[in-house]
C-alpha positions as CSV (number, residue, x, y, z in Angstrom):
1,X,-179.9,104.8,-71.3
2,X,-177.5,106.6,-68.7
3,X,-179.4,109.3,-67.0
4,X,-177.3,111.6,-64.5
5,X,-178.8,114.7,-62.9
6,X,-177.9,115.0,-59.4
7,X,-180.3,116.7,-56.7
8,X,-177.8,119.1,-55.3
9,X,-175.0,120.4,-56.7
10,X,-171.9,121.9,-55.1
11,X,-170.0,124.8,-57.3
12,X,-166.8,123.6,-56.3
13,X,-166.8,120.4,-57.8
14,X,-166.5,121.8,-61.0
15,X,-163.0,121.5,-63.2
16,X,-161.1,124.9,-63.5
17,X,-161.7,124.3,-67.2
18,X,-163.4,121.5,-69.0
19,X,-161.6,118.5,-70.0
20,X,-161.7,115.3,-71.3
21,X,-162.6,113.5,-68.4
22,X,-166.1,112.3,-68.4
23,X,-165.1,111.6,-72.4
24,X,-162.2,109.5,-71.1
25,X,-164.5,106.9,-69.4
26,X,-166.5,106.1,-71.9
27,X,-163.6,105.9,-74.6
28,X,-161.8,103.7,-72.6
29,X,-165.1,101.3,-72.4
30,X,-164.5,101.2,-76.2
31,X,-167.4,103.8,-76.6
32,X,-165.6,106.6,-79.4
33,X,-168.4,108.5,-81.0
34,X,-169.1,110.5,-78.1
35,X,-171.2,113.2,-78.8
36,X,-171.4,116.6,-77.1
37,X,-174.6,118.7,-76.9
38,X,-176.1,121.8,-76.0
39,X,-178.3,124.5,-77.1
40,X,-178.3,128.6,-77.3
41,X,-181.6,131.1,-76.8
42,X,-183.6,129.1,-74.5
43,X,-184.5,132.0,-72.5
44,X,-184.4,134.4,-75.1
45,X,-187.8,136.5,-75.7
46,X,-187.0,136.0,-79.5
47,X,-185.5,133.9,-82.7
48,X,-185.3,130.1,-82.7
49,X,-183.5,127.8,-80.1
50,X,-180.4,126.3,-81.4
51,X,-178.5,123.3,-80.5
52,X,-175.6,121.6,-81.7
53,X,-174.6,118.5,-81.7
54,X,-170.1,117.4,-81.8
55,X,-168.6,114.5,-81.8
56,X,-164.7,115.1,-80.9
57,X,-161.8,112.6,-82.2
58,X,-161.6,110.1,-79.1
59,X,-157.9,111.8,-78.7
60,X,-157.3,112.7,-75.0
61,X,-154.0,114.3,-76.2
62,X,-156.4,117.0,-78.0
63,X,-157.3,118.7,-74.7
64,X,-153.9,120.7,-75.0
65,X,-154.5,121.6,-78.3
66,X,-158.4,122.5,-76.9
67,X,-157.3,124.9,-74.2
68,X,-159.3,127.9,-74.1
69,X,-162.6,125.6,-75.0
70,X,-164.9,126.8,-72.9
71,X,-168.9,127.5,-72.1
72,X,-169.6,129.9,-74.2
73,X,-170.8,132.0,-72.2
74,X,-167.4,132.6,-70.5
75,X,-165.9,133.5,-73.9
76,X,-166.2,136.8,-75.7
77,X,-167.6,137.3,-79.5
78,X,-164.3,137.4,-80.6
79,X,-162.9,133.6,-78.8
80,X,-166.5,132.2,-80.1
81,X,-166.5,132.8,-83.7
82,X,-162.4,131.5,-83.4
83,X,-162.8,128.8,-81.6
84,X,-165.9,127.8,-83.7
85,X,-163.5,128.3,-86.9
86,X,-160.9,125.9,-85.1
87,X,-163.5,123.4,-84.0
88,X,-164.8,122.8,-87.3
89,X,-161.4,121.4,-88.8
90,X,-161.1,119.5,-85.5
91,X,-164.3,117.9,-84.9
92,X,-165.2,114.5,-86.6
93,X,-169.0,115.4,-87.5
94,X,-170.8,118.7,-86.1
95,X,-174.4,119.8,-86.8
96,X,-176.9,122.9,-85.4
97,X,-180.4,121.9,-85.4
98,X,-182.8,124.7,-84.8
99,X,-186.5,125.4,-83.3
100,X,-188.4,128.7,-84.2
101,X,-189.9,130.6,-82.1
102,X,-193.4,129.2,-83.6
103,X,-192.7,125.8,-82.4
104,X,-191.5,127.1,-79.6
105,X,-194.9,128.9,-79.1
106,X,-196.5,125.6,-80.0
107,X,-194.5,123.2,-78.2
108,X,-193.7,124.9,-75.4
109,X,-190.0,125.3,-74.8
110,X,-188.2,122.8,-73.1
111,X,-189.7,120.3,-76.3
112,X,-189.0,122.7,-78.3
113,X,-184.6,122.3,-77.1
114,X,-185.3,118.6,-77.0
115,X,-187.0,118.9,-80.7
116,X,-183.7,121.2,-81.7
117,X,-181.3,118.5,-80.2
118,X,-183.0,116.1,-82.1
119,X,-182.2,117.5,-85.6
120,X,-178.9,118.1,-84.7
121,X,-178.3,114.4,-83.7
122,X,-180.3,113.0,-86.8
123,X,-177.9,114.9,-89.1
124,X,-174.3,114.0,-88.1
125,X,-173.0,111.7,-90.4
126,X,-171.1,110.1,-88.0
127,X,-173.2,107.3,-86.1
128,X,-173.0,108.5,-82.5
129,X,-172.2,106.0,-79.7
130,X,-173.3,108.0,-76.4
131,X,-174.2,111.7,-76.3
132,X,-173.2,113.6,-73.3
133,X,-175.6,116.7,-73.0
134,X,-175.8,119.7,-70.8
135,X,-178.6,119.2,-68.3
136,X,-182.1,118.0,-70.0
137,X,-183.8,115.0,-70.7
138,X,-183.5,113.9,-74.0
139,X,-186.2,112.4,-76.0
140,X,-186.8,110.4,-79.5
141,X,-183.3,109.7,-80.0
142,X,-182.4,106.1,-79.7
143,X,-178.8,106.9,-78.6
144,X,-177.7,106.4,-74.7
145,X,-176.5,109.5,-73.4
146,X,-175.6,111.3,-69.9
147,X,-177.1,114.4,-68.8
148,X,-175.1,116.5,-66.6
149,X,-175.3,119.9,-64.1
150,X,-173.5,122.4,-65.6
151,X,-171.7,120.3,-68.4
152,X,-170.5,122.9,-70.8
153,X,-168.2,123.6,-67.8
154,X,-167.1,119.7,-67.0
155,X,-166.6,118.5,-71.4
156,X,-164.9,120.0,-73.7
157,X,-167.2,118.4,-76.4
158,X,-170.2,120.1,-74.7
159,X,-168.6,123.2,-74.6
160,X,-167.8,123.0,-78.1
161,X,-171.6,122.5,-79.0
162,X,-172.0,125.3,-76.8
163,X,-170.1,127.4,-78.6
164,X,-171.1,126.1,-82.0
165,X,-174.7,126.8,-81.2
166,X,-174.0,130.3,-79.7
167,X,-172.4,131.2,-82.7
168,X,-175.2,129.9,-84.9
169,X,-177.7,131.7,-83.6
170,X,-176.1,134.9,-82.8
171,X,-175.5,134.9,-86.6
172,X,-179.0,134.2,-87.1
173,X,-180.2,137.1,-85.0
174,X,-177.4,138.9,-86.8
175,X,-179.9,138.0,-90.2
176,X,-183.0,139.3,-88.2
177,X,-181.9,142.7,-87.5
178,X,-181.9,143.6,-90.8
179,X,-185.3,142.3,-91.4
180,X,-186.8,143.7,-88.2
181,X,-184.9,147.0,-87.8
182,X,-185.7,148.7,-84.0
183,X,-185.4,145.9,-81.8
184,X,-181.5,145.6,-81.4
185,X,-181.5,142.1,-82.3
186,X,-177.9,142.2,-83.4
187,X,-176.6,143.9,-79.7
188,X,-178.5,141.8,-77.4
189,X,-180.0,138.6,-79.8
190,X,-183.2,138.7,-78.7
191,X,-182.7,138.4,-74.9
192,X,-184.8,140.5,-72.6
193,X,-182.5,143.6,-71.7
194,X,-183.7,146.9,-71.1
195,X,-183.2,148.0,-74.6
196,X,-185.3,145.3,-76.1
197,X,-188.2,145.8,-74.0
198,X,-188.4,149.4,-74.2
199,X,-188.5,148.6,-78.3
200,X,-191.4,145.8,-77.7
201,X,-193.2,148.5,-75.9
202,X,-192.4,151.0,-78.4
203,X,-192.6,148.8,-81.8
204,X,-194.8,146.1,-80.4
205,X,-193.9,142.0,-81.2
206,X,-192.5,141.4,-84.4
207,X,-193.5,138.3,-86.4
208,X,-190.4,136.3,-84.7
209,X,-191.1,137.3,-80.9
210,X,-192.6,134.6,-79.0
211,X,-196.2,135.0,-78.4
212,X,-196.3,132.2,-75.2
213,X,-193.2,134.2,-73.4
214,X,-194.2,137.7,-71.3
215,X,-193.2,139.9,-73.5
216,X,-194.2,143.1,-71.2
């Protein structure tokens, strides 16, 4: 097992964009499945946690091809749902693993990513080699992998499991709207703004809120 997290971090280390870098060294150790992780709604006050798992052809040429890959959170709707279109017909093996917000409530939620990540891994039918991941410890997977500060910013395959799981579960907060009209799930997916908590104190919790986060 390779476990990376250093104690300080400096912002200016990171890449402009993410790249194949970190990907490079272990391809050219004759490690090729690399897989990237990372997961979507961990600090959300409702809906599951997602995470995906990709595992990107070990093509450093791709990275051209892959510009405009980037943390999801730095992309609009719009880029997301494209480059999630585009990453599908690039990727050797993706999969989104999910928690709901019951285990979540159960588990607590940090187990509850590492339970998501798990699922996703278990159900790529490519056998991973090494799994780079964006900063958490992984557990019950019997794969090594690298844990890294802000890594949807440093690989372009965690990036694109950002942006895989993003798009998931937006889409899946999307679904709950329609089932829990009031809250706004499909504006902010379930994330604590304004809006959303003047509906919990308005509506109360619906059925997928989670019980163990302050709701108030």
């Amino acid at each position: 097992m390779i476990w990376f997290m250093p104690t300080s971090f400096d912002s200016a280390d990171l890449p402009f964009k993410p790249d194949f870098s970190l990907e490079s060294m272990l391809w050219e150790q004759g490690i090729h499945n690399v897989v990237g992780v990372d997961e979507a709604g961990r600090g959300a006050l409702a809906g599951p946690v997602t995470a995906a798992a990709v595992i990107l052809p070990a093509e450093p040429s791709l990275a051209g091809l892959l510009d405009g890959v980037d943390d999801s959170k730095r992309l609009a709707p719009a880029q997301r749902a494209s480059w999630a279109g585009r990453l599908k017909g690039i990727a050797l093996a993706w999969e989104v693993g999910l928690a709901t917000h019951s285990e979540i409530d159960s588990l607590g939620i940090v187990p509850a990513v590492q339970l998501a990540v798990r699922r996703a891994v278990h159900r790529l039918r490519v056998r991973p080699d090494h799994i780079l991941v964006d900063y958490l410890k992984l557990s019950g997977i019997a794969v090594p992998y690298t844990s890294i500060v802000k890594g949807d910013q440093r690989s372009l395959s965690i990036a694109a499991a950002s942006i895989f799981a993003k798009t998931a579960r937006d889409a899946m907060m999307c679904q709950l709207e329609n089932r829990y009209p009031g809250y706004g799930f499909s504006e902010h997916k379930g994330y604590g703004t304004a809006k959303h908590r003047a509906a919990l104190r308005r509506q109360g919790a619906c059925t997928e809120h989670r019980r163990s986060f302050r709701l108030g």
